[in-house]
C-alpha positions as CSV (number, residue, x, y, z in Angstrom):
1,X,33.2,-26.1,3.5
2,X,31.6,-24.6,0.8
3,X,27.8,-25.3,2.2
4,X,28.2,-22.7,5.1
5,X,29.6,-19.8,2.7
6,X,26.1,-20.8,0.5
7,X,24.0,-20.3,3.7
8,X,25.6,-17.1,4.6
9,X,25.2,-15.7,1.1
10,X,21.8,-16.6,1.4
11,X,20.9,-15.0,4.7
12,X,22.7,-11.6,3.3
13,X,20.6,-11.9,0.9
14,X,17.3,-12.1,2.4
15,X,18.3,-9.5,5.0
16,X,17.6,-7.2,2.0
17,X,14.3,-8.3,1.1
18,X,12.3,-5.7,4.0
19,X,9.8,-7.6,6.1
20,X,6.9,-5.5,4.5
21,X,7.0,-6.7,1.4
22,X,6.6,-10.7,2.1
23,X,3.7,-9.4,4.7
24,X,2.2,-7.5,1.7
25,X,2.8,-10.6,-0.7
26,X,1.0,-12.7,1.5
27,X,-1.7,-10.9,2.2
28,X,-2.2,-10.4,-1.8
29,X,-2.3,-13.5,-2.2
30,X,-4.7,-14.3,1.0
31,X,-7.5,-12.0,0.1
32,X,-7.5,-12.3,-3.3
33,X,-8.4,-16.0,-3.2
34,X,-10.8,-15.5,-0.7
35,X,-12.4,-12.2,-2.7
36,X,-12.6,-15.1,-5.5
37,X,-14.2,-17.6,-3.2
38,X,-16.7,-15.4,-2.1
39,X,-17.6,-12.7,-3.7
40,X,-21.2,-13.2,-5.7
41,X,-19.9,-12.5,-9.3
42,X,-20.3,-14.5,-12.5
43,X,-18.2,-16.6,-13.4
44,X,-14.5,-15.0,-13.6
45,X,-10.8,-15.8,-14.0
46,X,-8.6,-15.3,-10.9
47,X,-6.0,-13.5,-12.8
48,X,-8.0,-9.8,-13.1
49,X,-8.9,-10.3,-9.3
50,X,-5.4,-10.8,-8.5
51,X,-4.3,-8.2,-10.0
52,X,-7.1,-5.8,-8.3
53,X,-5.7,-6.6,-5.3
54,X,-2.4,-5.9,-6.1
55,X,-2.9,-2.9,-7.2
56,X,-5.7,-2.2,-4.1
57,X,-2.8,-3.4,-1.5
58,X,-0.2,-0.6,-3.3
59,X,-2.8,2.2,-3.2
60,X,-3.1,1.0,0.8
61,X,0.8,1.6,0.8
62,X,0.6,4.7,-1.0
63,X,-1.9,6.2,1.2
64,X,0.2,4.7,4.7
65,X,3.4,6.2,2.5
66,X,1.3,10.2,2.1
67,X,0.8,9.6,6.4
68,X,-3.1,8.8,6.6
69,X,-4.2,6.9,9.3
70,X,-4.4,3.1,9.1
71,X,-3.9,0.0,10.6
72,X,-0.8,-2.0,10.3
73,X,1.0,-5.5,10.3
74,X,4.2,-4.9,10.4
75,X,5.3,-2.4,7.8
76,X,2.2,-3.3,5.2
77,X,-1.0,-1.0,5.7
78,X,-3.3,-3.5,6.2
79,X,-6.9,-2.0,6.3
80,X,-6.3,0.9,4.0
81,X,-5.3,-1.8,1.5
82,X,-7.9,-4.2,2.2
83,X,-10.6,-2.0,1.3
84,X,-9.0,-0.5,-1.6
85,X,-8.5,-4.0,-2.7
86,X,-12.6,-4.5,-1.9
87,X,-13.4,-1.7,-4.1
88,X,-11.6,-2.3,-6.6
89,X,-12.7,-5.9,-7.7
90,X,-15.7,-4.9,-9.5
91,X,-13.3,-3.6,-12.1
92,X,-11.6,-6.8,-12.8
93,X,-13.9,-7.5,-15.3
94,X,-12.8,-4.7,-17.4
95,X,-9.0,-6.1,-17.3
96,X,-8.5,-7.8,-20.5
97,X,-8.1,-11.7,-20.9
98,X,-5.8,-13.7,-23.3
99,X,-8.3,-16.3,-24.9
100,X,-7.1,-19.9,-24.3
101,X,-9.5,-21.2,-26.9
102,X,-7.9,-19.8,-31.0
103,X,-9.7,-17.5,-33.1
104,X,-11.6,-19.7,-35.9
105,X,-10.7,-19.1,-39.4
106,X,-13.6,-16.6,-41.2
107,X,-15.4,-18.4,-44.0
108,X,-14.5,-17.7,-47.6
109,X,-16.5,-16.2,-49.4
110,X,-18.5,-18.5,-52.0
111,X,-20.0,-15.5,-54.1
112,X,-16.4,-13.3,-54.5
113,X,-15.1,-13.7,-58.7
114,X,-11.8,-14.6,-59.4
């Protein structure tokens, strides 16, 4: 009995998520692997791209948001927010990095006094 209440709950719950943001999830996470697979940079981390096109694909929503023209799927602006996303990416090198690799101690200094 207490399986159907679970699926119910469940459906209410994703009737609150809007349509528009799993399209616009999706397509974040579409074009930002294929701006990583082919774009002609140097070598790069896929984090700072990522995040580029996040932040491309919200300027496309702000600008469908202020009533420019663009094209749509389903409630995301799709074009506006590609090419934001497109222009972007050459900034991702600019987004800071953690290092994976630690910091080496300096070495002491032989000629200091005690």
């Amino acid at each position: 009995m207490g399986e159907g209440r679970g699926k119910k709950d469940c459906l209410r719950m994703l009737k609150l998520v809007p349509p528009g943001l799993i399209v616009g999830i999706l397509a974040v996470l579409i074009l930002s692997q294929l701006f990583f697979a082919f774009l002609p940079y140097r070598r790069r981390s896929y984090l700072p791209i990522l995040l580029m096109t996040a932040i491309g694909f919200a300027l496309g929503q702000l600008w469908d948001f202020l009533g420019l023209p663009s094209t749509r799927l389903g409630q995301a602006a799709l074009l506006p927010a590609a090419a934001f996303a497109l222009l972007l990416q050459p900034l991702a090198r600019f987004v800071p990095r953690v290092r994976s690799e630690p910091k080496e101690p300096k070495p002491s200094n032989p000629s200091a006094r005690t």
